[in-house]
C-alpha positions as CSV (number, residue, x, y, z in Angstrom):
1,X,32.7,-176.0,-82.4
2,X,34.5,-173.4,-80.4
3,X,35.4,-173.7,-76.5
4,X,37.5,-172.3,-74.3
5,X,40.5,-174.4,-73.5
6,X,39.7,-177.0,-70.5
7,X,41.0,-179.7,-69.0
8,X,38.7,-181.6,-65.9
9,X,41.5,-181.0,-63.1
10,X,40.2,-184.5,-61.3
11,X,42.9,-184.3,-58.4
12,X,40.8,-180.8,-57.3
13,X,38.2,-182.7,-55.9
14,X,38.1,-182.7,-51.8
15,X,38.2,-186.6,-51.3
16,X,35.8,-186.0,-48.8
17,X,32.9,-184.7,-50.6
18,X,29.9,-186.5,-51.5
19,X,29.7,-186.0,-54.7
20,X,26.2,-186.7,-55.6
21,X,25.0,-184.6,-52.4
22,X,27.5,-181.9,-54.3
23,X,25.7,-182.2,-57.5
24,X,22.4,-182.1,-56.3
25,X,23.5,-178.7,-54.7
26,X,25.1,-177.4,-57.5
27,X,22.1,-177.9,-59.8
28,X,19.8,-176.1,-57.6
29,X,22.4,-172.7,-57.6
30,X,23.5,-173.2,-61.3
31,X,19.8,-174.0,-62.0
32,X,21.0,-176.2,-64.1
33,X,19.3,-179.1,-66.0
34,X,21.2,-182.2,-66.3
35,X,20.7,-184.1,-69.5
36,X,21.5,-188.2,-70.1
37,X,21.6,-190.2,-73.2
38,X,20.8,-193.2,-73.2
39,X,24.6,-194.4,-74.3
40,X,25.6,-193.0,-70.8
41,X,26.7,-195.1,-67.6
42,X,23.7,-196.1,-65.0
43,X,25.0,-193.6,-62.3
44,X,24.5,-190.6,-64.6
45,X,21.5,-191.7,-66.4
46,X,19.6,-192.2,-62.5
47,X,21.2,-188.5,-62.1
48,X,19.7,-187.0,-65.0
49,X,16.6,-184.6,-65.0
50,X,15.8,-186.2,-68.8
51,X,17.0,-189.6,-70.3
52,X,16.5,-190.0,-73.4
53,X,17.8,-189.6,-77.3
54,X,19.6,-186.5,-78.3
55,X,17.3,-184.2,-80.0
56,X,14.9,-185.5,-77.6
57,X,17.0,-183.7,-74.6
58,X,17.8,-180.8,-76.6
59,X,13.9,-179.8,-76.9
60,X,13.3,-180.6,-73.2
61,X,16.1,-178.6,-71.9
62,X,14.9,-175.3,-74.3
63,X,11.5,-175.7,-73.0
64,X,12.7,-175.5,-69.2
65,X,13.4,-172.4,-67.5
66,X,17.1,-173.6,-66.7
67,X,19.9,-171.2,-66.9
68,X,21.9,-173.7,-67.3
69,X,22.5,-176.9,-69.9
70,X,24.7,-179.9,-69.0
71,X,24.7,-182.5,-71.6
72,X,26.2,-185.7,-70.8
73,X,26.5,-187.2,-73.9
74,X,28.7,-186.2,-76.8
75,X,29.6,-183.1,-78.4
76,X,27.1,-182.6,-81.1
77,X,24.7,-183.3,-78.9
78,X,25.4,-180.4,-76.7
79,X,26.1,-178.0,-79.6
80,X,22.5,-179.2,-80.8
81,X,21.2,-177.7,-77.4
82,X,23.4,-174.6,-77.5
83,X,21.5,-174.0,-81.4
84,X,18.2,-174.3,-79.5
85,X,19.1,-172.5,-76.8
86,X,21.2,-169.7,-77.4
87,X,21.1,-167.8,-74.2
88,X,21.3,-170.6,-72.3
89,X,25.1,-172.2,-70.9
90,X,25.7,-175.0,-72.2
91,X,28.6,-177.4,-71.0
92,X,29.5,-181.0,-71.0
93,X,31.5,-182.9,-68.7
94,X,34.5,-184.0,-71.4
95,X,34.8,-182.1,-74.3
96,X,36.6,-184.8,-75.8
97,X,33.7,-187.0,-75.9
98,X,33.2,-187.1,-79.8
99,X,31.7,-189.3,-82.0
100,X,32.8,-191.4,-84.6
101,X,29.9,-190.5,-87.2
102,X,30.8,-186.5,-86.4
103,X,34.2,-186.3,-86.3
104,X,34.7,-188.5,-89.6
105,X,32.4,-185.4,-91.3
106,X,34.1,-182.5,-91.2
107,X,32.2,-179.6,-92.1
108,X,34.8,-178.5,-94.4
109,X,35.6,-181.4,-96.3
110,X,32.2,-182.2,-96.3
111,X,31.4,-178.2,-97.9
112,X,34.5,-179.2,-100.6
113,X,32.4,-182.7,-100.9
114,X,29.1,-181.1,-101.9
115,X,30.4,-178.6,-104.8
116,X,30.1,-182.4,-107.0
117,X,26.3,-182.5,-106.2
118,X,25.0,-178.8,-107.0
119,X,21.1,-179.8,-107.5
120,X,21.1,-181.6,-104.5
121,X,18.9,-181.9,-101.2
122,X,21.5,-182.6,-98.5
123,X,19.9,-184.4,-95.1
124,X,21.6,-184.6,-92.4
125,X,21.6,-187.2,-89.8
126,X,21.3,-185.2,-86.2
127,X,24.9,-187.0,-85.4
128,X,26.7,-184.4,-87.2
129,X,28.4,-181.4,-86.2
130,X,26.7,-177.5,-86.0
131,X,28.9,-176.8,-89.0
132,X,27.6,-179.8,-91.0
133,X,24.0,-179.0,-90.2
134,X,24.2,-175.5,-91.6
135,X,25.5,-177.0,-94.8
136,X,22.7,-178.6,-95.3
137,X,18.6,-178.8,-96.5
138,X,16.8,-180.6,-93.4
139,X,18.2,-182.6,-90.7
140,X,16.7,-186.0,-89.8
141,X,16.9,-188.8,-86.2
142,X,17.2,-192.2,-87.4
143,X,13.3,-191.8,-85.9
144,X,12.0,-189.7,-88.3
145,X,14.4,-190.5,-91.3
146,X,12.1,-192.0,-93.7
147,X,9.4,-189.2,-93.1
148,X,12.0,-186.8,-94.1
149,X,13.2,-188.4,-97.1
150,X,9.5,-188.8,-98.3
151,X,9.0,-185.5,-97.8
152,X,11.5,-184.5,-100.3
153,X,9.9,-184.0,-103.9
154,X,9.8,-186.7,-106.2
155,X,12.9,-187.0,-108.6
156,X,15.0,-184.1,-106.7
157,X,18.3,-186.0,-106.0
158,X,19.4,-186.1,-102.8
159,X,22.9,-186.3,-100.9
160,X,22.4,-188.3,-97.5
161,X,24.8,-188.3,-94.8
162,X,27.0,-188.7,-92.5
163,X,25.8,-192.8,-91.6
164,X,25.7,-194.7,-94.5
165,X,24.0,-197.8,-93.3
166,X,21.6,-195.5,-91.9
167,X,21.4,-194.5,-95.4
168,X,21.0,-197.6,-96.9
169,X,18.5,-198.4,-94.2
170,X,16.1,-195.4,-95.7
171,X,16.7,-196.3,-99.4
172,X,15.7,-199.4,-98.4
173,X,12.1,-198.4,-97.0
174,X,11.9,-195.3,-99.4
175,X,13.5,-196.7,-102.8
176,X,14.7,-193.2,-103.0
177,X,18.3,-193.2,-104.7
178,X,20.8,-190.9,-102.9
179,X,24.5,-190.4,-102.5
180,X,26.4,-191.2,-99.0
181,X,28.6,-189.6,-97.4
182,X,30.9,-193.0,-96.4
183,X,30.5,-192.8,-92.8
184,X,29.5,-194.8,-89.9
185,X,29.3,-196.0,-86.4
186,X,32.1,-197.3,-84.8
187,X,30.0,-199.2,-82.6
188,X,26.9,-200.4,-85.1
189,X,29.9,-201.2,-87.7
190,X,30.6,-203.7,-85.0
191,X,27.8,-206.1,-85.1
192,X,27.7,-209.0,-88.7
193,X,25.7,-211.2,-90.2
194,X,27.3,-213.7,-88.6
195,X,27.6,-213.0,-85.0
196,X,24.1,-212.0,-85.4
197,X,23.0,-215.9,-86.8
198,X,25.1,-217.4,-83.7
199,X,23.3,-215.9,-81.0
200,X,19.9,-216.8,-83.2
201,X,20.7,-220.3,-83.3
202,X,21.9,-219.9,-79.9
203,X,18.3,-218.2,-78.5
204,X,15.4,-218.9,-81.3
205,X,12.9,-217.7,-79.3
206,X,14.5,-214.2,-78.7
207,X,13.5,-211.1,-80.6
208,X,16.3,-209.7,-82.7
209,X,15.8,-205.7,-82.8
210,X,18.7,-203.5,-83.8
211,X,19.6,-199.3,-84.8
212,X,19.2,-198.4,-88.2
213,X,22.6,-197.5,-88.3
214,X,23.6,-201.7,-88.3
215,X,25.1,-203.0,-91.2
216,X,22.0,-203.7,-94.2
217,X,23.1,-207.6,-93.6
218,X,21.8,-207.1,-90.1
219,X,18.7,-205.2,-90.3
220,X,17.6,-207.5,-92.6
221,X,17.6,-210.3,-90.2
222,X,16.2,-208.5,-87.4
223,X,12.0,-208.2,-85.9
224,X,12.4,-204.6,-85.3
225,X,14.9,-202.1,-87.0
226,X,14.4,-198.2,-84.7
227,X,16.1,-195.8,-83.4
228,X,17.2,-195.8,-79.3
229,X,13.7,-195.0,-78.0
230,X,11.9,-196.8,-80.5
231,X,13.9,-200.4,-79.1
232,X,13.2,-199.5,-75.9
233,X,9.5,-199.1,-76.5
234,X,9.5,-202.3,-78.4
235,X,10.9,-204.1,-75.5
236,X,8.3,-201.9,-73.1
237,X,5.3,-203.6,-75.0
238,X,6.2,-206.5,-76.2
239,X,5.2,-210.2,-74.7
240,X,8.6,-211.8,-75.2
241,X,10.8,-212.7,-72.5
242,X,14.3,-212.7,-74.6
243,X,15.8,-209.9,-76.9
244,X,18.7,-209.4,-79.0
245,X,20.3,-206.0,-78.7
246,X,21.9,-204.7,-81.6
247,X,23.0,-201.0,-80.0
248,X,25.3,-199.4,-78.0
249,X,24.8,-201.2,-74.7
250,X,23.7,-198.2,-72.3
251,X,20.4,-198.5,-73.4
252,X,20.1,-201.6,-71.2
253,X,19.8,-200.1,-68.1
254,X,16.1,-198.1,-69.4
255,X,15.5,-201.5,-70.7
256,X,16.3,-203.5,-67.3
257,X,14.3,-200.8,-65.6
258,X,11.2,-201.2,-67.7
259,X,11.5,-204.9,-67.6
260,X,13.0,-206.5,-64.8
261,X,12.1,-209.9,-66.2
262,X,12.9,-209.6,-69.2
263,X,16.3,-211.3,-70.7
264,X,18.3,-208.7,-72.6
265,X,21.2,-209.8,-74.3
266,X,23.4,-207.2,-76.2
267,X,24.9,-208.3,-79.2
268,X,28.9,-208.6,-79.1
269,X,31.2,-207.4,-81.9
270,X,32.4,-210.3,-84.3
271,X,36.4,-209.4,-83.5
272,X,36.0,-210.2,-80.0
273,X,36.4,-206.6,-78.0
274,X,33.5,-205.2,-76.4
275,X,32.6,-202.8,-78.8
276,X,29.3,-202.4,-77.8
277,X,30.0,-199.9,-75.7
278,X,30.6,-196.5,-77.3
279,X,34.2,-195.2,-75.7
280,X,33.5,-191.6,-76.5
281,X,29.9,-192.0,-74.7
282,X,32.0,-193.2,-71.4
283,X,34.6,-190.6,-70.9
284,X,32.2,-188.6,-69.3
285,X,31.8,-189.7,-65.2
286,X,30.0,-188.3,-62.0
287,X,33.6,-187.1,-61.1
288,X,33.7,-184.6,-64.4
289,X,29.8,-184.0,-64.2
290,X,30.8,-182.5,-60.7
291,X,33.8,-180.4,-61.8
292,X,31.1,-179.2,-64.9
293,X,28.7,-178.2,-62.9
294,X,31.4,-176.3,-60.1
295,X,33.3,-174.5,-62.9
296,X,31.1,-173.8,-65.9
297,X,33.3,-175.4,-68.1
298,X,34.1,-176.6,-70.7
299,X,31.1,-174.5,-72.3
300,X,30.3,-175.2,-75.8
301,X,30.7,-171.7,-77.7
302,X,28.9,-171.6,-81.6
303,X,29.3,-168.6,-84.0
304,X,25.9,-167.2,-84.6
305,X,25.9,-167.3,-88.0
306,X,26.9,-171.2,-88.0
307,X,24.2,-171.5,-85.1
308,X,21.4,-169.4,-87.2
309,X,22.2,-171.3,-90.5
310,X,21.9,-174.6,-88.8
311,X,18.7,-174.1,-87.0
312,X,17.0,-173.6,-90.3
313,X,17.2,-177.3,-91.7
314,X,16.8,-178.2,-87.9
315,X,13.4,-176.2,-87.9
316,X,12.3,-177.2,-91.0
317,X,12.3,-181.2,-89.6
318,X,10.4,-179.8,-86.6
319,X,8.2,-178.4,-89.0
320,X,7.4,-181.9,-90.5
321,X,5.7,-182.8,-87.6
């Protein structure tokens, strides 16, 4: 990922602006289209024209007529939008908002990585960088993960990466073998086994669901294993009053929203800090959303032959249906 150096300059802002009058404003002259994960704080998800997962925000924002792309999330989300839409600007409120999956894949180690498994199919979780994704075969969500896999041929080995439990997870439903890149989520790594069997004992009538990218010791204990959207759809439709939430714990506001009465109780890490919440996922803030959408920057910048070479295993999912 290329960008031009950029620093949010957070003493610049006239203390007596309104700043959500401001970035209402500036979205309407930028014609801009402001994009949310799920991992982000309340005040910019209730901001956002789309909520949602990442890929998810990617294909809305190509299919709008925006000029503009800002992606509050992290940064391979946003370099996912910039492969999708090329001709549109694309820039995010921190460019230091990483992720822990991403940055522990670099595409360069991971190209060195790959000269061991020649014959391979290489799938690529979406949480990887535009470098990583040109590297490799098809690119999967933890949505569509499974589908992907199984749409592989028979006997071809495949290299799976960058989340191993996510990995796991799929070998699991697929009893496809495949080689893993060692990586993970600094959050998901979080939750155990044990923790998990606490808050069980503690709440026996609530509904365990966690990510795919848990630990296999968790997912095996939990009623629903899916990605961001699929938990909150679980908790959208189903009867129970009480859930266990094994993600990062942004995704509660959508849920708190969609079920007022509903008890939602995010898992906590077993070391005691509250990891559930994704630090690079909160650098970003209404105050840098306002200086992203005054000053353009930072942009996110992709050589066009990265960004052509990475679209392909990213069209070739799409393609999959």
């Amino acid at each position: 990922m290329d960008a031009a150096p950029y620093f949010p300059d957070l003493e610049s802002i006239d203390p007596s602006l309104n700043l959500l009058d401001e970035i209402q404003r500036l979205r309407e002259t930028r014609k801009a289209v402001l994009l949310a994960h799920y991992y982000q704080e309340p005040e910019i998800q209730d901001l956002a024209d789309f909520v949602g997962d990442s890929l998810q925000l990617s294909q809305a924002a190509a299919k709008t007529d925006a000029d503009v792309i800002v992606f509050c999330g992290v940064h391979f989300m946003a370099e996912t939008a910039k492969i999708l839409s090329p001709r549109k600007t694309v820039v995010i409120p921190d460019l230091d908002a990483g992720c822990s999956l991403a940055d522990r894949c670099p595409a360069k180690i991971f190209e060195a990585w790959l000269k061991s498994y020649p014959d391979h199919e290489v799938v690529s979780y979406i949480n990887c960088s535009a470098g990583v994704k040109a590297l490799s075969t098809v690119i999967c969500t933890s949505s569509n993960a499974v589908r992907v896999v199984e749409s592989l041929p028979q006997g071809k080995p495949i290299v799976f990466a960058p989340d191993r439990h996510l990995g796991q997870w799929v070998r699991a439903q697929t009893g496809r073998d495949m080689v893993l890149w060692p990586g993970f989520c600094i959050v998901h790594e979080q939750f155990t086994a044990k923790r998990v069997a606490i808050l069980m004992a503690k709440y026996p009538d609530a509904q365990l669901i966690v990510h795919p990218e848990c630990e296999a010791t968790v997912t095996r204990m939990a009623d629903f294993v899916g990605s961001t959207a699929a938990l909150l759809k679980y908790v959208q439709e189903r009867p129970e009053l009480r859930f266990l939430v094994g993600t990062e714990a942004g995704i509660l506001h959508q849920m708190h929203k969609a079920r007022p009465e509903a008890e939602l109780i995010p898992i906590p890490a077993d070391n005691g800090c509250n990891c559930s919440l994704c630090p690079y996922m909160k650098l970003n803030s209404v105050e840098k959303l306002y200086l992203c959408l005054r000053d353009l920057q930072p942009a996110i910048t992709l050589d066009e032959g990265v960004r052509q070479r990475a679209l392909k295993p990213l069209e070739r999912m799409l393609a999959l249906g």
